[in-house]
C-alpha positions as CSV (number, residue, x, y, z in Angstrom):
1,X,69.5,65.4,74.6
2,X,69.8,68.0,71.5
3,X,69.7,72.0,72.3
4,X,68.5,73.9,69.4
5,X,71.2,76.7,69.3
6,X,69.4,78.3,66.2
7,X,66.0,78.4,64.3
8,X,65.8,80.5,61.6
9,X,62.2,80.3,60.5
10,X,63.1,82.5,56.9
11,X,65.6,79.7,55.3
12,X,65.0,76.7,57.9
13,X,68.5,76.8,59.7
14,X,69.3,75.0,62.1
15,X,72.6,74.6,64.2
16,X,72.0,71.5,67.1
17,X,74.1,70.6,69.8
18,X,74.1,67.0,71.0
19,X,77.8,67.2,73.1
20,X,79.6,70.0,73.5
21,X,82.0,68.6,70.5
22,X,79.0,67.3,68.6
23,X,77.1,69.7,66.1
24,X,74.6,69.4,63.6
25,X,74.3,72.4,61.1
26,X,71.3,72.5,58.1
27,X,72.2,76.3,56.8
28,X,75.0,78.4,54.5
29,X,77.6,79.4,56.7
30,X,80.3,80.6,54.8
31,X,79.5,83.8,52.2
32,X,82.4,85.8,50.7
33,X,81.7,88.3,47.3
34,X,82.4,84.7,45.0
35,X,80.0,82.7,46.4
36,X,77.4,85.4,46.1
37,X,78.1,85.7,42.8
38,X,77.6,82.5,42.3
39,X,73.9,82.7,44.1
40,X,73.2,85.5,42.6
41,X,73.8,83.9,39.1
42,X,72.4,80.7,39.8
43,X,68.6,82.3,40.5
44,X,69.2,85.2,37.9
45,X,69.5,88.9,39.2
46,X,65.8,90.0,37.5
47,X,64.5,87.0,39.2
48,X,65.8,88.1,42.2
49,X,64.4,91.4,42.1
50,X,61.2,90.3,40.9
51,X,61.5,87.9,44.4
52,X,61.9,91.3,46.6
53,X,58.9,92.8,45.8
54,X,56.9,89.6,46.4
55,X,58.4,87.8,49.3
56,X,59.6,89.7,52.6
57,X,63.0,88.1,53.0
58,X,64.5,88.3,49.7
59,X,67.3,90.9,49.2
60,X,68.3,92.2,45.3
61,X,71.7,91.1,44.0
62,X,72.8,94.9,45.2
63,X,72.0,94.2,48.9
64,X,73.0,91.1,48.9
65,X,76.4,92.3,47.6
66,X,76.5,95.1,49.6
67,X,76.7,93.2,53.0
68,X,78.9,92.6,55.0
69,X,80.0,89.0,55.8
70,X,83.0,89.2,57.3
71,X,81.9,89.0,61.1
72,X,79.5,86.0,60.6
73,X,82.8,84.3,59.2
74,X,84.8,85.3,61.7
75,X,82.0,83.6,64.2
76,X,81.8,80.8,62.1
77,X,85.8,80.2,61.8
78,X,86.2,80.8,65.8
79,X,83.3,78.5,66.8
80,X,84.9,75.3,64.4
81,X,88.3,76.5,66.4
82,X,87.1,76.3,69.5
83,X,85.4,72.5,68.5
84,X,89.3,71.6,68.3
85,X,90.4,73.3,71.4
86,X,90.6,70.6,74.5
């Protein structure tokens, strides 16, 4: 039986649980200043901020840099360690 843990309706996550050792993810779980960089120059930073005026959910290159990623990491990093624990 699979238990949707998360739905994200704004970038289609998903994190599924089949066992309690047995995960499915469908998202971006690991952000640190380089790989925003890298997003940020992949779409373009005026494209972006053309984006934020027209759809709800997109943040500028300057929010997006501004935030804080460091306790979804941590979550991230102690839910894998805990997938190793017995």
């Amino acid at each position: 039986m699979q238990l949707f843990l998360l739905l994200v309706k704004v970038v289609h996550a998903k994190f599924v649980r089949f066992s309690p050792k047995h995960y499915a993810f469908q998202a971006h779980l690991e952000f640190d200043p380089e790989a925003i960089d890298l997003l940020i120059a992949a779409d373009g930073e005026e494209h972006l901020r053309k984006q934020n005026k027209e759809l709800p959910f997109v943040q500028t290159p300057e929010q997006l840099r501004a935030n804080d990623y460091s306790e979804m990491n941590k979550k991230l990093y102690d839910f894998l360690d805990s997938l190793t624990q017995a």
